[in-house]
C-alpha positions as CSV (number, residue, x, y, z in Angstrom):
1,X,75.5,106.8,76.6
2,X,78.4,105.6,78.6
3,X,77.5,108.3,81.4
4,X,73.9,106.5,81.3
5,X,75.1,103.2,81.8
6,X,77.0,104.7,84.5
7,X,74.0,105.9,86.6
8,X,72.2,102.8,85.7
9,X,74.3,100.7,86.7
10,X,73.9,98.5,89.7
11,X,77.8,98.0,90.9
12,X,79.1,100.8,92.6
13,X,83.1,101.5,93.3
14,X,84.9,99.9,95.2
15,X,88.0,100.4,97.4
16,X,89.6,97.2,99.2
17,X,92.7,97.6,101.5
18,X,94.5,94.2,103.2
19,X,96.7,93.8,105.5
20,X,99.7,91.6,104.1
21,X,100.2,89.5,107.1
22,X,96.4,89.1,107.5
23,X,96.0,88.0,104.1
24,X,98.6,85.6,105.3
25,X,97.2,84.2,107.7
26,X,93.5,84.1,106.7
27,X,93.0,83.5,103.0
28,X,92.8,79.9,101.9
29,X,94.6,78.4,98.7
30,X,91.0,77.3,97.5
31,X,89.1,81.0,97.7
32,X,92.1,82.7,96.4
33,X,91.1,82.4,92.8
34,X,87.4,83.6,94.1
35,X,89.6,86.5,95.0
36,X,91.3,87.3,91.5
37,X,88.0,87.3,90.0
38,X,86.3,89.9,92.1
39,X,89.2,91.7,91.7
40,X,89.4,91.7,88.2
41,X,85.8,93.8,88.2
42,X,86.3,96.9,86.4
43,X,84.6,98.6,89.5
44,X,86.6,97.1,92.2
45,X,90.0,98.4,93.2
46,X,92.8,97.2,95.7
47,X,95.6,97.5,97.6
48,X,97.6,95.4,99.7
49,X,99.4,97.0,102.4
50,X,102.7,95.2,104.5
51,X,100.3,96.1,107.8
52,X,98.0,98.6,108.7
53,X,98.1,98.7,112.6
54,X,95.2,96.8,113.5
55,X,96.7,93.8,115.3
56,X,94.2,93.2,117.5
57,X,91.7,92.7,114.8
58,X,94.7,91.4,112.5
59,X,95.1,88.3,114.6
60,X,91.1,87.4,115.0
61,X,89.7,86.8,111.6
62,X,90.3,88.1,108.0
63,X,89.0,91.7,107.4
64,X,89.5,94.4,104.8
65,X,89.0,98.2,104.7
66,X,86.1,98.1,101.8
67,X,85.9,101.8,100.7
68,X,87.7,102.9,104.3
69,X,85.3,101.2,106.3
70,X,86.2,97.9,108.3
71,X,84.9,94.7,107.5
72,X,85.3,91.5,109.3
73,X,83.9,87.7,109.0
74,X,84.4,84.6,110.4
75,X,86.8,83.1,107.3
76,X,88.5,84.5,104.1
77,X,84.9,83.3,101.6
78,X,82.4,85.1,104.4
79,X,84.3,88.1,104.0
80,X,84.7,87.6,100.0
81,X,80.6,87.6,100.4
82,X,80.4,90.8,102.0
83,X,82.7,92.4,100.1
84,X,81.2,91.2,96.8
85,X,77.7,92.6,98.2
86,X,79.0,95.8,98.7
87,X,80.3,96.3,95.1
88,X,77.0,95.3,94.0
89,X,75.2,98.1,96.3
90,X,73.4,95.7,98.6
């Protein structure tokens, strides 16, 4: 049964990678507890790393690596958005 629920479910896995200093610099106070609960999905995993050479993008807006592919967005909830649409296979 539990391999059923598997293929029926809707939420696929996740993979987030941040950059530290981006994280930093990006994330508000008020979105971080937003954060902690998409985090605490059972299909969502993530890593925080001290940097991950991408400076130039680093220093525009907040981004993530969401299952090794880059993701931007104007502010740390637009990119909380896309993230959380991507776990839910939209």
């Amino acid at each position: 049964m539990k391999f059923i629920n598997t293929l029926l479910s809707k939420k696929k896995k996740v993979t987030v990678e941040f950059c530290e200093k981006n994280l930093d610099r990006f994330l508000q106070e008020d979105d971080m507890s937003h954060y902690q609960q998409f985090f605490e999905q059972k299909n969502v995993t993530y890593k925080e790393y001290e940097c991950q050479s991408r400076c130039k993008e680093c220093k525009k807006s907040p981004y993530a690596l969401v299952n090794g592919d880059f993701t931007d967005a104007e502010d740390s909830r637009a990119l909380l958005e896309k993230m959380k649409k991507l776990a839910d296979g939209k």
